[in-house]
C-alpha positions as CSV (number, residue, x, y, z in Angstrom):
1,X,108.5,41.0,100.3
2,X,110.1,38.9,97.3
3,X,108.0,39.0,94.2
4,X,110.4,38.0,91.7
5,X,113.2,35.7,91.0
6,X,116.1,36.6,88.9
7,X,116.0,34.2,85.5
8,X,118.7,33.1,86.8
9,X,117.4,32.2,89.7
10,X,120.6,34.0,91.9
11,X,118.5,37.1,92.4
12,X,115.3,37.5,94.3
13,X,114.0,41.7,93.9
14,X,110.8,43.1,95.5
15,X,110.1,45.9,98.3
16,X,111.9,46.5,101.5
17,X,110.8,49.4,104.2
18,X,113.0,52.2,103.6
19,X,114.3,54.2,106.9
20,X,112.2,55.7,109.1
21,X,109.0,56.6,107.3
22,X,108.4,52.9,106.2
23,X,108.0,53.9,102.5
24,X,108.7,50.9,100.4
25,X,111.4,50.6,98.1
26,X,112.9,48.5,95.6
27,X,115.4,46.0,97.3
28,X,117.1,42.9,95.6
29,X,118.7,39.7,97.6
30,X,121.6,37.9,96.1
31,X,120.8,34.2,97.3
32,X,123.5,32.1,99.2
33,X,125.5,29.2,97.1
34,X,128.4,27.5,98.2
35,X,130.6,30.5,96.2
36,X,129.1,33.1,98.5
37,X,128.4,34.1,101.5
38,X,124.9,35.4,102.6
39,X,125.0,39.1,101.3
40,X,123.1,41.5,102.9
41,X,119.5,43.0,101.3
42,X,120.5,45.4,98.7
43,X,118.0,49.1,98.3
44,X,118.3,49.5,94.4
45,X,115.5,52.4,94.3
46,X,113.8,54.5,96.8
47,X,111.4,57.4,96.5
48,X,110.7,60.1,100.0
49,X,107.2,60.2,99.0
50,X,106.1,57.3,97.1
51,X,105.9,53.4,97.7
52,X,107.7,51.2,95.5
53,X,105.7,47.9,94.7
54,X,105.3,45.0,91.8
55,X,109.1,44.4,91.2
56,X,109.7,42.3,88.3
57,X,113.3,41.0,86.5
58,X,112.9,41.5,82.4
59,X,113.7,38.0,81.0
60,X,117.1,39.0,79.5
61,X,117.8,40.0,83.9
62,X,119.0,43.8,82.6
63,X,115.9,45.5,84.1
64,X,113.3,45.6,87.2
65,X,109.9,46.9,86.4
66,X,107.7,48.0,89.1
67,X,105.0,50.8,89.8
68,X,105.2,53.9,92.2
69,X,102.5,55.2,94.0
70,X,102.6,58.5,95.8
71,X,102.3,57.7,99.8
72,X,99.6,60.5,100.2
73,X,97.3,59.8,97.2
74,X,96.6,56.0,95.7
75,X,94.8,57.5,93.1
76,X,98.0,57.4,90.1
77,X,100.7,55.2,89.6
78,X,103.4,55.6,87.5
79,X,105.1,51.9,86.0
80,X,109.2,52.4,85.5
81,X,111.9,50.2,83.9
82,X,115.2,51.2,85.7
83,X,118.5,48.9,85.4
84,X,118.6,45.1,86.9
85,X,121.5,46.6,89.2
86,X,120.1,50.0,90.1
87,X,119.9,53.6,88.3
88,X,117.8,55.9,86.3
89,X,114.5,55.4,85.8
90,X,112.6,55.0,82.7
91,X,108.7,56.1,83.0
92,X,106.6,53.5,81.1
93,X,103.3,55.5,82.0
94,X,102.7,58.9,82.5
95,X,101.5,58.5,85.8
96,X,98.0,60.5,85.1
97,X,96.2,57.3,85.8
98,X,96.0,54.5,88.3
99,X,98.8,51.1,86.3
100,X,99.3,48.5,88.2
101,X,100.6,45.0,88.6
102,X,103.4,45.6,85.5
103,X,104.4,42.2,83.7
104,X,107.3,41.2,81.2
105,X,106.2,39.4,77.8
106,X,108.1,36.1,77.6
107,X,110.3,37.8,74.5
108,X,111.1,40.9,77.2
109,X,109.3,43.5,74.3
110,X,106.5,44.2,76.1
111,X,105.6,45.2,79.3
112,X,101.9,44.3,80.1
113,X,99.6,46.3,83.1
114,X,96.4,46.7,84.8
115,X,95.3,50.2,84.1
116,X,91.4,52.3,84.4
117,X,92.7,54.7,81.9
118,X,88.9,55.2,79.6
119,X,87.0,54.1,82.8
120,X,87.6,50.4,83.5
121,X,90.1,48.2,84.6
122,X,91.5,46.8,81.4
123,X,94.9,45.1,80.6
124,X,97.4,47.7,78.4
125,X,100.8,46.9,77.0
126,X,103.6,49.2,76.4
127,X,106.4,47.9,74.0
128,X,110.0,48.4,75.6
129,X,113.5,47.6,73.5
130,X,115.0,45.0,75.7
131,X,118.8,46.8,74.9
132,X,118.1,50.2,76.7
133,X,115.1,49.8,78.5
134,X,113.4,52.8,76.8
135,X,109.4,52.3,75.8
136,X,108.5,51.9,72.1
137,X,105.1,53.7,70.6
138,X,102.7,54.6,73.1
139,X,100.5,52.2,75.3
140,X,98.4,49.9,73.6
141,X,94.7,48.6,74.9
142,X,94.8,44.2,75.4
143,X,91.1,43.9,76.8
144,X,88.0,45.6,75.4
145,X,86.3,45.5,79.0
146,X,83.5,48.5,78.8
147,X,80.7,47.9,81.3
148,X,80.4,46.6,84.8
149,X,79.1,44.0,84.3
150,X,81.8,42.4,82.8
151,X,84.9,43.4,83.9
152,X,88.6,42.4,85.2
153,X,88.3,42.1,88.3
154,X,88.7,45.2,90.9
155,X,89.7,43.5,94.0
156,X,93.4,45.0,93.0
157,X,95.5,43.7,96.5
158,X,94.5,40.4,95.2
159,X,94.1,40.5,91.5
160,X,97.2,38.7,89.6
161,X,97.3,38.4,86.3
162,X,100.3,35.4,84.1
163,X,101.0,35.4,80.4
164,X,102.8,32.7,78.2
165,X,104.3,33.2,75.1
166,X,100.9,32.5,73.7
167,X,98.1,32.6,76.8
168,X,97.1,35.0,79.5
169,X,95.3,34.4,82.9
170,X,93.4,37.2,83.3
171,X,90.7,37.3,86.4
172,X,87.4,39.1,85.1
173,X,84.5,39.3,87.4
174,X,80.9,39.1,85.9
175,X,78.0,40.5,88.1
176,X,74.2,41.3,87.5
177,X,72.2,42.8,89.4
178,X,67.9,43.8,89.6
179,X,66.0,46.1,91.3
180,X,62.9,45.1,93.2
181,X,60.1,47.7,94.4
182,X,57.7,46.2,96.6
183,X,54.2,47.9,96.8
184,X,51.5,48.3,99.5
185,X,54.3,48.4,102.3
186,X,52.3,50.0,105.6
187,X,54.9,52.7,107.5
């Protein structure tokens, strides 16, 4: 499943089943040109016990971002940063809590996510040095969502989110709700 080109647009990245337990894993296809022939699909990262998903290139193209969730409990994620052409992995989260749907700033300094850590889905960045991949200062709260009834939205399979150097698309959901009791009923 490709979610991500390469900036330079040779490079598409996103998850692959891995062998036979199906497990996804990070996977990156060098696109034909007339220089090349059609190279095969390349496994850059691969867990035994957790899915791989949200692959993203950094806008310098030295580093994939993505989120792993253990296969046996969807409850935690962890977000990583690991190098554009495979290697260790840097933990941008501390996987205690459920991070999705990671996002490069425009500059590459920031990687923005969906996380419920303090209740409610909110958006959270994490700074990262674009040179070595390693995070900066400690997440950082972008949304102040704090009831239900206003909220971003928790439909998370199809819940995107897009920033600018200057804008961000963010779906929020607003709901409302009463409670009628209706009197005199006979059983």
């Amino acid at each position: 499943s490709p979610l991500d080109w390469s900036p330079d647009g040779k490079w598409l990245v996103g998850h692959c089943p891995n062998g036979p337990s199906g497990l996804n894993a990070t996977c990156v296809k060098r696109l034909p040109d007339a220089a090349s022939d059609n190279e095969p699909l390349h496994i850059l990262a691969s867990d035994p016990g957790r899915n791989l998903f949200q692959q993203r290139f950094s806008p310098n193209q030295q580093w994939i971002s993505f989120m792993a969730i253990d296969a046996d409990d969807a409850g935690a994620s962890t977000i990583y940063v690991m190098p554009a052409t495979g290697g260790p992995w840097r933990p941008m989260t501390d996987g205690t809590r459920f991070d999705d749907k990671p996002r490069w700033s425009p500059d590459g300094r920031t990687i923005y996510f969906v996380s419920n850590r303090e209740g409610l889905l909110n958006l959270w960045g994490r700074r990262v040095n674009p040179l070595s991949g390693e995070p900066v200062g400690p997440p950082f709260r972008v949304t102040s969502f704090s009831s239900p009834s206003k909220m971003v939205s928790t439909e998370r399979l199809a819940m995107q989110f897009a920033l600018t150097v200057d804008r961000l698309f963010l779906p929020v959901t607003q709901s409302e709700s009463e409670l009628w009791i209706i009197e005199g009923l006979e059983p």
